[in-house]
N, C-alpha and C positions, 0 to 999 in steps of 0.2 A: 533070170532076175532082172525087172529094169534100173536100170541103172539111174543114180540121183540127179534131179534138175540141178544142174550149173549152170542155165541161164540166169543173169540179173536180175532182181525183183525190182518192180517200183516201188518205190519207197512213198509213203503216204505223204499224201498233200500237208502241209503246215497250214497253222490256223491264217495266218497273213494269206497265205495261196488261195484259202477261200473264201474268206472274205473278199480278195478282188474278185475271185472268180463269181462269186455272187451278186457282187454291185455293175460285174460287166454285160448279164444277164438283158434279154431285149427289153423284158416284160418286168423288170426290176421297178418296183417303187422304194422312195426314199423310207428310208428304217432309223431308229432311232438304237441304241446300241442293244435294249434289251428284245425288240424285234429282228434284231440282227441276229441274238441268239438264240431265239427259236427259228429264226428260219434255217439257221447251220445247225438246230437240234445238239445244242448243246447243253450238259448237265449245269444246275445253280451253283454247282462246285468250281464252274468252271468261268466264272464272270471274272475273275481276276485277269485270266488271261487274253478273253478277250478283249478287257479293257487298255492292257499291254499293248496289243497287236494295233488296236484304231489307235491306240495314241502313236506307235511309231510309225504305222503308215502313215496318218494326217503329218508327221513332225516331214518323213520324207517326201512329203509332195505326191505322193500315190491316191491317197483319195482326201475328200474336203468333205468341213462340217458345217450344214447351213440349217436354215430355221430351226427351231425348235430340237436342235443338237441330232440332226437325221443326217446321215451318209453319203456322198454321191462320191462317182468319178470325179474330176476337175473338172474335164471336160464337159461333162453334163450341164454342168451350172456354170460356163463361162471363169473358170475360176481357177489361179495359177499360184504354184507354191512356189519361194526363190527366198534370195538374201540382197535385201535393200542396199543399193549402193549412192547413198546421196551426196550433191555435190556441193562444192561453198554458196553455188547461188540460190541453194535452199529444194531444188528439184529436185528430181531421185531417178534412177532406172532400179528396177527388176531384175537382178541375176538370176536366168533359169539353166538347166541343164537337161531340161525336156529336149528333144528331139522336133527341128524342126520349128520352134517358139525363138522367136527372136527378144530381146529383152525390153521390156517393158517401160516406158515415160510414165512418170508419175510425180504430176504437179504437185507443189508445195502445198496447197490445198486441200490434197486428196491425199497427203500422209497419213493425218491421224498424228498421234503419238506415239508415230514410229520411229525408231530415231536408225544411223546408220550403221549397215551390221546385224540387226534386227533380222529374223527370219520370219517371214510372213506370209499373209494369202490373201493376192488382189485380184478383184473382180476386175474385169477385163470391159471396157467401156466398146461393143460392137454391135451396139443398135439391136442387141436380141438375138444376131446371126452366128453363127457357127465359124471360129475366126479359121483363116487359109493358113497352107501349111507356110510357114515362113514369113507370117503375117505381123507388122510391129505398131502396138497399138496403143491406145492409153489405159491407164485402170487405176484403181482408187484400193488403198490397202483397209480390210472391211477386218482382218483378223493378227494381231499378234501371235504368233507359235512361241516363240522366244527370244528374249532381250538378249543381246551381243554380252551386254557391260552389265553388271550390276552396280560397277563404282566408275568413276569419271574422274581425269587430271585435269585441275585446270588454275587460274591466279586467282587469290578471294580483292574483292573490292566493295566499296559501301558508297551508300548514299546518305543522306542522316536520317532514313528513315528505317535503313534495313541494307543486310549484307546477302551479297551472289557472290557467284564463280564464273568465272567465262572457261568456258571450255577449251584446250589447248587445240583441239580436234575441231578446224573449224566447219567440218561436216555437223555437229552437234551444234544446231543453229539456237540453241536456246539458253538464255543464262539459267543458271540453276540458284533459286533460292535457298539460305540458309540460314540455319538460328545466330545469334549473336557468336562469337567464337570466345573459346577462351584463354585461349593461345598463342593462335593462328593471326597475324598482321595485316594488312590488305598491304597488297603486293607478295605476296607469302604463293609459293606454290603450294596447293594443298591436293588429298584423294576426298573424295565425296560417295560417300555411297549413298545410291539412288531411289526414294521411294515410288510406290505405285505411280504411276501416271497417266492418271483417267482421262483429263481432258486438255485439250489442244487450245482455250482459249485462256488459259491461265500458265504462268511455268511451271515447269517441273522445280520437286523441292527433293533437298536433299540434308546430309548431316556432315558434316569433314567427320573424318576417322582419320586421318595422318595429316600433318605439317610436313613437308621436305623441307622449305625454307624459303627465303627471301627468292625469287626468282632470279635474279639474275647473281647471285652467287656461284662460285665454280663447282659445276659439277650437278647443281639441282639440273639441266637441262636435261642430261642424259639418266638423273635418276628418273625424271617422269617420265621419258622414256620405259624404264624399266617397268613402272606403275601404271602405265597406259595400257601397256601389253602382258601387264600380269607375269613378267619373265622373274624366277628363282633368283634368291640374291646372296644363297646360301646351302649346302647340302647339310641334309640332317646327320644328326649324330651317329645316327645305326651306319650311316653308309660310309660317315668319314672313318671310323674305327673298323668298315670293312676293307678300306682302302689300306689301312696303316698296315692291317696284317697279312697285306699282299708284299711277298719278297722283292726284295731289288735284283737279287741273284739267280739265275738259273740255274735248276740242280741238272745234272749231269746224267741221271737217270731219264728227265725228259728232253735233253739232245739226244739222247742213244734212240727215244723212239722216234723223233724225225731226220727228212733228211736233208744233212746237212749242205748248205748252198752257202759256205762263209768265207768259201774263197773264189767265189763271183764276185767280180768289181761293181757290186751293188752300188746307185748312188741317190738319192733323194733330189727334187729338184722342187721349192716352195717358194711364194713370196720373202722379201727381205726379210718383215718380218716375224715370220711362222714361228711355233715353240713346238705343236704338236706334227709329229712326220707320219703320217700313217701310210705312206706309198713309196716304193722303192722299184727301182727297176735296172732293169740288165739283159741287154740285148748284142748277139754275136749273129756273124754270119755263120751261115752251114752250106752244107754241099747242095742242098735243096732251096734254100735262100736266107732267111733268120728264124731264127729262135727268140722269142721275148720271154721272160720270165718277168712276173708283176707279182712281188710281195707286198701282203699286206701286214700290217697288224693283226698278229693272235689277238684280238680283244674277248674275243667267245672263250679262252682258256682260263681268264683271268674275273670276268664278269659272268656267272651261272645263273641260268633261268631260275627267276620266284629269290633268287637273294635280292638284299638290299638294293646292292649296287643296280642291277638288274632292273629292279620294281624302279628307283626312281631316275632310271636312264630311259626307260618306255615313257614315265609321265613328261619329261624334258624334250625328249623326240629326236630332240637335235642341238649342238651347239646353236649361239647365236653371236654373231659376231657387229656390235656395237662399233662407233665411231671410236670411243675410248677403253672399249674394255671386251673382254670376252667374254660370255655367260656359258663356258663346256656343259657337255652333255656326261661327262667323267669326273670326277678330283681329278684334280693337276697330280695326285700322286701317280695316277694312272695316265691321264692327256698328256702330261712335259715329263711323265717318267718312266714306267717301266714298259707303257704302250709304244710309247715313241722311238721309233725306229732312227737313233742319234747316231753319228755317225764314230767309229770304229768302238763301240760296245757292241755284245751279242745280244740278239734281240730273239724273241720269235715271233711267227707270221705261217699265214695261211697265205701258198702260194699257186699260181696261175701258169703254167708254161705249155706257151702258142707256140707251134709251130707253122709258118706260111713260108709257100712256095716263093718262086722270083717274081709272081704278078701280085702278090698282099693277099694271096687266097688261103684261109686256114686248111691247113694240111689235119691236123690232130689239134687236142691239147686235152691236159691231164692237172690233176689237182693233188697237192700234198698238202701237209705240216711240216714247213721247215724253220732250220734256224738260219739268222742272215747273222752278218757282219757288213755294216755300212761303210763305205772305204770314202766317199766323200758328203757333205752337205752343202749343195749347190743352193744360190738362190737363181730367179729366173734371168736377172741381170746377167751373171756369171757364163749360165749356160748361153743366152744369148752372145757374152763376148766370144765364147766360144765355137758357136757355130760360126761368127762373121769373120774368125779367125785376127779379133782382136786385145787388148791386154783386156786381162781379165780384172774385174775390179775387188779391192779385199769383201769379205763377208763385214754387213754391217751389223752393230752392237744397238740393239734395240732395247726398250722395257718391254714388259706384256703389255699387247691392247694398243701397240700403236704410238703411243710419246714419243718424241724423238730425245732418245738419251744426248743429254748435251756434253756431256764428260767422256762417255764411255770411245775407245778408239776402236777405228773397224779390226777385223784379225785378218789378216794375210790368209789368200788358200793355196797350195803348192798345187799345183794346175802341170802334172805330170803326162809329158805326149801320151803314155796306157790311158788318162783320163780325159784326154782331149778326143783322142779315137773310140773311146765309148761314147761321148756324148754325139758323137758325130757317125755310128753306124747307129744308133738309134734313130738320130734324121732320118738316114738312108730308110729305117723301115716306115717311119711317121709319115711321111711326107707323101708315100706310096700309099699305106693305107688312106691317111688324108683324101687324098685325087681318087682313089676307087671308091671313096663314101661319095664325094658328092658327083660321080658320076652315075651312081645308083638313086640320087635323088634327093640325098640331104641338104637341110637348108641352113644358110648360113645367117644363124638369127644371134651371132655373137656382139653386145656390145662393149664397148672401152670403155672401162672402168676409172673412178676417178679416188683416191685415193686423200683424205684428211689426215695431212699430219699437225699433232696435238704437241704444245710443249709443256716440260713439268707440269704446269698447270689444269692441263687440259683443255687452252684456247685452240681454238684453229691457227698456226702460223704460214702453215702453204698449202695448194693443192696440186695433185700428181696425177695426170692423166695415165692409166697405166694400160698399154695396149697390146690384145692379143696377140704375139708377137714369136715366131716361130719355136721359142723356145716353151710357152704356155701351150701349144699347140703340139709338140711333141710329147710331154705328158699327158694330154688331152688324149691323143689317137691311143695310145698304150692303155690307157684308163680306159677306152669305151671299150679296145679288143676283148679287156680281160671281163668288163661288165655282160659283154654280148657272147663270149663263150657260158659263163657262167650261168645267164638266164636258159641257154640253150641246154645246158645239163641238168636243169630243176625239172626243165618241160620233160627230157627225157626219160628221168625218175617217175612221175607222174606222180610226185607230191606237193602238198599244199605249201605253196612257196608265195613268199611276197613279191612283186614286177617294180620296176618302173614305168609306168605306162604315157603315151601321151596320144589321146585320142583323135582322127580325124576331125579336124574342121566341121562346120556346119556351113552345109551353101549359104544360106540366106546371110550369114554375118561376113562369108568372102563376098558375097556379091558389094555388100555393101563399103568393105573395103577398097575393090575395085573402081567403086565410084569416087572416093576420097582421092585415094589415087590418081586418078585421072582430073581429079579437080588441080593439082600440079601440074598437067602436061605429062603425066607416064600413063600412058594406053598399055592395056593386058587380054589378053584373050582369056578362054574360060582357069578361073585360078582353081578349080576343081582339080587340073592337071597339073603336077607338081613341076614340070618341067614352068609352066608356064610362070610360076609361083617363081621358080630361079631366076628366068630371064629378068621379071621386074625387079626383084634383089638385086639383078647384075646390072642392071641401067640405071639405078638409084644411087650404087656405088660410090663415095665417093662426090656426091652430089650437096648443097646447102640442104636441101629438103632429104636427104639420107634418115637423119634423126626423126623426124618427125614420122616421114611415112614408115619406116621400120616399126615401131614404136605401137600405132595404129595397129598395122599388120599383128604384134604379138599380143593387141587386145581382142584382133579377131578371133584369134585362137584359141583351144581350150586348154585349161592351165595344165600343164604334165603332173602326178600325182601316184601315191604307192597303191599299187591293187593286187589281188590275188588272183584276177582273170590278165594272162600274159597279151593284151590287144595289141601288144607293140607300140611302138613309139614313132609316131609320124614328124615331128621334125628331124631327128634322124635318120627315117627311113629304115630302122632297123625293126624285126621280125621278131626278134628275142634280145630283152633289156632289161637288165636289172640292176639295183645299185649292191656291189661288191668292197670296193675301193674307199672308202670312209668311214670303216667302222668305232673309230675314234670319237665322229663327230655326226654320226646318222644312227639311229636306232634300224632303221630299214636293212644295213648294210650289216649289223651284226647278228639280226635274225636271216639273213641270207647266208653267213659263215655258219653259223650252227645245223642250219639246213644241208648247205653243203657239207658238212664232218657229221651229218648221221645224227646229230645230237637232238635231245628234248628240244621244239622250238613252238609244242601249238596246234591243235588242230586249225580246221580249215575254217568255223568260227573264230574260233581266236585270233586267229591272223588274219584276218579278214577286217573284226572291230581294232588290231593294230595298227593296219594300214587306213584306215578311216582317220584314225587319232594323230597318227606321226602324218598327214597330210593337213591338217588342222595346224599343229606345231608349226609346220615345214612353212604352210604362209605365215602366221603370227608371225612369227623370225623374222621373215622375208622382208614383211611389212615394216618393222620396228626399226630393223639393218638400216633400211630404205629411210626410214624418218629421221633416224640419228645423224645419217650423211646427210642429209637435205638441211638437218637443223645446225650442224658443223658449217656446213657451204654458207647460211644465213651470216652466221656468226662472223665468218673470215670475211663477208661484205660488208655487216658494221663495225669491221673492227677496220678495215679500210677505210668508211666514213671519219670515224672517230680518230683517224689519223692526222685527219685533213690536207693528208695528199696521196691521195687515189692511186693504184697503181692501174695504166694505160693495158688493155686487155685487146687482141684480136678477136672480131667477132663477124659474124655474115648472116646478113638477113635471109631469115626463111620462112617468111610470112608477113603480109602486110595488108596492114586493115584501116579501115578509116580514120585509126584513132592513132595510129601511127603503127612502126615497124618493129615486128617480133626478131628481136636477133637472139643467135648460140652462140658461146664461148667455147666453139670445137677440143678447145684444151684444156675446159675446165666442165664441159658437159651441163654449163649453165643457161636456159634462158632465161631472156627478159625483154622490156617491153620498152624502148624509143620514143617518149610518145613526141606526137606530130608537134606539140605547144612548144616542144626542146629545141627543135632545127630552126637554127636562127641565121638571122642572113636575109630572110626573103621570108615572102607568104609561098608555104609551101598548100598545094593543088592536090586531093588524093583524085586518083581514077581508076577508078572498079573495074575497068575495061584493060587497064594493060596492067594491072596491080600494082602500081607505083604512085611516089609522089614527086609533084613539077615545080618547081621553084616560078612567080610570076615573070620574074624579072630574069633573073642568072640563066634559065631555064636546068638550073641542075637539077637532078632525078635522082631517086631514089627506090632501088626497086631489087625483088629478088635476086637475091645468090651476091649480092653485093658485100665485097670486104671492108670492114671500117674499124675505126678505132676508138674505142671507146672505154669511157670512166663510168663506175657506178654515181649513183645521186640519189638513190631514196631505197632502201630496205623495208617490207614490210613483212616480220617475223611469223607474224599470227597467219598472216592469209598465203605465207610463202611466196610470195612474190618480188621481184629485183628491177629497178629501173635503170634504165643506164642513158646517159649523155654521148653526144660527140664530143672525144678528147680534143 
């Protein structure tokens, strides 16, 4: 009898697979959608779908629609699909993720009524030739795919003939007309939502749909924030009533089925002011070298696939963490309560336990459901006093979101020798793992964070330069072990699992960092080799031009991102990566716990369009975080001005141009701009040749890496920019 074929069968081509596989054809002429259907011989029944298909290839950049709605490759027709990145001088580049295409200039002329964010398809300006591989060129955008915005934030103002909106975004170079208001005040922050916008020699018009309020009232800054970036300001009903009838208490039947780790001197280590703990750790020596154990939050026990909670923690993606406020990706009944791993209540968690030798080399590691007991709640401060083996300072008493409570007293932490010796044989392993990543080749693309603290009111009263600091850097190493066993156990499952991924560089955009680089005085040999990649990291170190070329360097690179292909992750140099360790405040993280415990999490579509989504999210945030702080830092400058007596700032030139000198505020992570008309004293001389300026007379100079001291003198909110004087 022969026995049955158990070789794998090919699985039939998709209608996408052949459609390209048709347009890539030698002999291929351009087709219009219903000669694309008979040439793939397909039934009238079946026009729906292939209209599906060309619409998500064209929307992906996979093939373009030219004359008379006929089909090509891109390449065929000179023609590149990306997301418009325009800039305040009205110019734009081309973000593409083709292979090989470097991005695109694209004059203010040749937008169209595209605006930025815009996903679109420009023709590529190269004389009819076939552009080279790496080739960076100009092109004119010929086609909208889809608008970013449908609605715009911005201030209403009038003329006496008719009222606009200036856009708060000042990429969006265009005021927007609107009808008379009937509400809304000039000076008033309003939303606009946007109609058609056919042509480029007229404005765009719009309608208000929302008032927030007078702009500069407390608090309208960071609501447009919210409105800019479309972020949730409220959880619906279904989800908060699923939150309420989740317990506070653990019943006892579900500690018998894990096991239990609650007399581990577990301890949490966050910023000052955290509410949500989702990571705890406990690490001992062994006879072979340490043991780590990394507890996370059970959030998967508590949050079930297709509930509420569920449905609208994938649409959030992710917390977002504003200047003044937090926007969870949970209820606070779940983020600041029964998820949060507080310190001496029983919690549960999906935990992690490494075992590595005496050189940081994973011996094993193995994965449970356990319950903890948090024995302290470190902030970073603390554990830093700790390792430098100095007094430790009390735990401080914050609001949510950052305020600095002005009544509340800090609380004392009883910092017992058992928890001084924990935090300090966890160095012992950090410190080891640390030095084996970056001599495998990780790169150290950390920057200092600068922190706004807000008072009751929500002004900016100080800034806090907060820096990676051995104690952020020990939870750091412990967070990647437990990340990079656990992607390494999905792979070895061979189920569809969501990565962290961050892709290989593209030559042609190092090359041209190289040369940036080098415009400072740091020469590189080829940065294709990652070694090389470190040594200019390691010369820059520490340098006035630090910020700046770093900065460069992380726009050469491609943005790291959730995928269901494990490509690894190149600036950490790691093979297997995923995110484990935040399932509080990352959707990514909690469909990797569910994966890992066996549970419903999706097939390989599913998670696939999940990781698409929560990478979307993941920048929006990003973006928003970033504009809230930036629009905080403005704030603390006019409120500086408004003082009228400036407070004297350290700063060092790291850049100088004819119009005067680019300084940074190393400890506040601010630049701004000196201009030449300010330095008073003499006629000051620029010279392109040694990049400084010469006094006629004094012969005093001015010129890179130089420390000075200096007052602000002119804030400009809208276009983000800071002027600053000699104190």
């Amino acid at each position: 009898m022969r026995p049955p074929d158990r070789s794998p069968r090919m699985a039939e081509p998709s209608l996408r697979d052949r459609v390209l596989a048709l347009l890539r054809r030698k002999n291929y002429q351009p087709l219009d959608k219903v000669g694309l259907s008979k040439a793939l011989g397909l039934h009238s029944s079946e026009r729906r779908q292939i209209r599906e298909a060309l619409r998500a290839l064209e929307s992906e950049g996979l093939i373009a629609r030219i004359r008379k709605d006929r089909y090509v490759l891109p390449a065929a027709a000179d023609l590149v699909t990306g997301t418009l990145q325009v800039h305040t001088g009205g110019n734009a580049h081309l973000l593409t993720e083709q292979p090989g295409q470097k991005d695109i200039f694209i004059s203010e002329v040749n937008l169209g009524t595209a605006m930025h964010g815009d996903k679109v398809v420009v023709r590529l300006d190269l004389g009819g030739r076939e552009p080279r591989r790496g080739e960076s060129s100009e092109g004119r955008v010929i086609r909208i795919l889809e608008r970013a915005n449908e609605t715009m934030v911005g201030t209403l103002q009038s003329t006496k003939k008719f009222f606009y909106v200036i856009p708060d975004d000042a990429r969006l170079q265009h005021d927007i007309y609107v009808p008379a208001p009937k509400v809304a005040r000039v000076g008033d922050k309003v939303v606009v939502k946007l109609e058609p916008w056919e042509s480029r020699h007229v404005n765009p018009e719009g309608e208000i749909i929302e008032v927030l309020g007078p702009a500069a009232a407390p608090g309208i800054d960071m609501l447009s924030i919210v409105r800019k970036y479309h972020l949730p300001t409220a959880f619906p009903d279904a989800v908060l009533r699923e939150a309420e009838r989740i317990s506070e208490n653990i019943d006892d039947t579900e500690i018998a089925r894990r096991e239990d780790c609650r007399q581990q001197m577990v301890v949490t280590i966050d910023p000052d002011d955290a509410k949500d703990f989702d990571d705890a750790i406990h690490v001992e020596r062994t006879s072979h070298g340490w043991r780590l154990s990394v507890h996370i939050a059970d959030v998967s026990h508590y949050v079930r696939p297709g509930n509420a909670l569920d449905r609208d923690a994938r649409a959030r993606g992710n917390s977002t963490y504003l200047a003044d406020r937090v926007i969870p990706m949970l209820p606070e009944r779940l983020s600041n309560g029964v998820c949060s791993l507080k310190p001496l209540v029983d919690r549960l968690t999906t935990s992690a336990f490494i075992d590595f030798d005496r050189t940081g080399k994973v011996r094993s590691a193995r994965f449970a459901k356990t319950v903890i007991h948090s024995a302290a709640r470190l902030t970073y401060r603390q554990a830093f006093a700790i390792l430098e083996n100095r007094p430790v300072p009390p735990t401080p008493n914050y609001e949510r979101g950052g305020r600095v409570h002005l009544d509340a007293k800090p609380v004392p932490l009883n910092v017992t020798p058992a928890l001084r010796e924990r935090v300090q044989i966890a160095w012992e392993l950090a410190s080891l793992l640390r030095r084996r990543r970056f001599e495998r080749g990780s790169l150290d693309l950390d920057f200092p964070e600068v922190k706004v603290w807000l008072d009751d009111q929500g002004r900016a009263v100080r800034m806090e330069k907060i820096e990676n600091d051995i104690s952020h850097q020990l939870v750091e190493e412990c967070m990647l072990a437990a990340n990079e066993v656990v992607a390494r156990e999905l792979k070895r499952r061979l189920l569809p699992a969501i990565y962290r991924i961050h892709e290989n560089p593209d030559e042609g955009r190092l090359a041209e960092f190289r040369e940036f680089a080098a415009s400072y005085g740091f020469q590189s040999g080829d940065l294709m080799q990652r070694r090389e990649v470190q040594k200019l990291l390691g010369a820059i170190k520490g340098k006035p031009e630090e910020y700046a070329i770093k900065l460069q360097f992380l726009k050469s690179l491609k943005r790291a991102a959730y995928d269901t292909n494990p490509v690894g992750h190149y600036g950490l140099a790691k093979t297997n990566y995923t995110h484990f360790t935040s399932p509080i405040r990352r959707y990514a993280d909690l469909v990797v716990h569910r994966i890992l415990a066996r549970q419903k999490a999706g097939d390989a579509g599913e998670l696939s369009a999940a990781a698409v989504h929560i990478s979307q999210t993941e920048r929006n945030s990003a973006d928003a975080e970033k504009d809230s702080t930036l629009l905080k830092k403005m704030e603390f400058f006019q409120r500086q001005l408004a003082a009228r007596k400036p407070e004297a700032f350290n700063a060092v030139v790291v850049d100088v141009r004819s119009y005067g000198l680019v300084v940074e505020l190393p400890e506040l992570m601010v630049t701004g701009l000196i201009h030449v008309s300010s330095l008073s004293g003499d006629f000051f001389q620029f010279d392109s040749v040694r990049l400084r300026f010469s006094g006629r007379k004094t012969r005093k100079t001015f010129q890179l890496g130089d420390k000075l001291e200096v007052i602000v003198c002119r804030v400009d909110a809208y276009k983000r920019q800071i002027d600053f004087a000699l104190a």
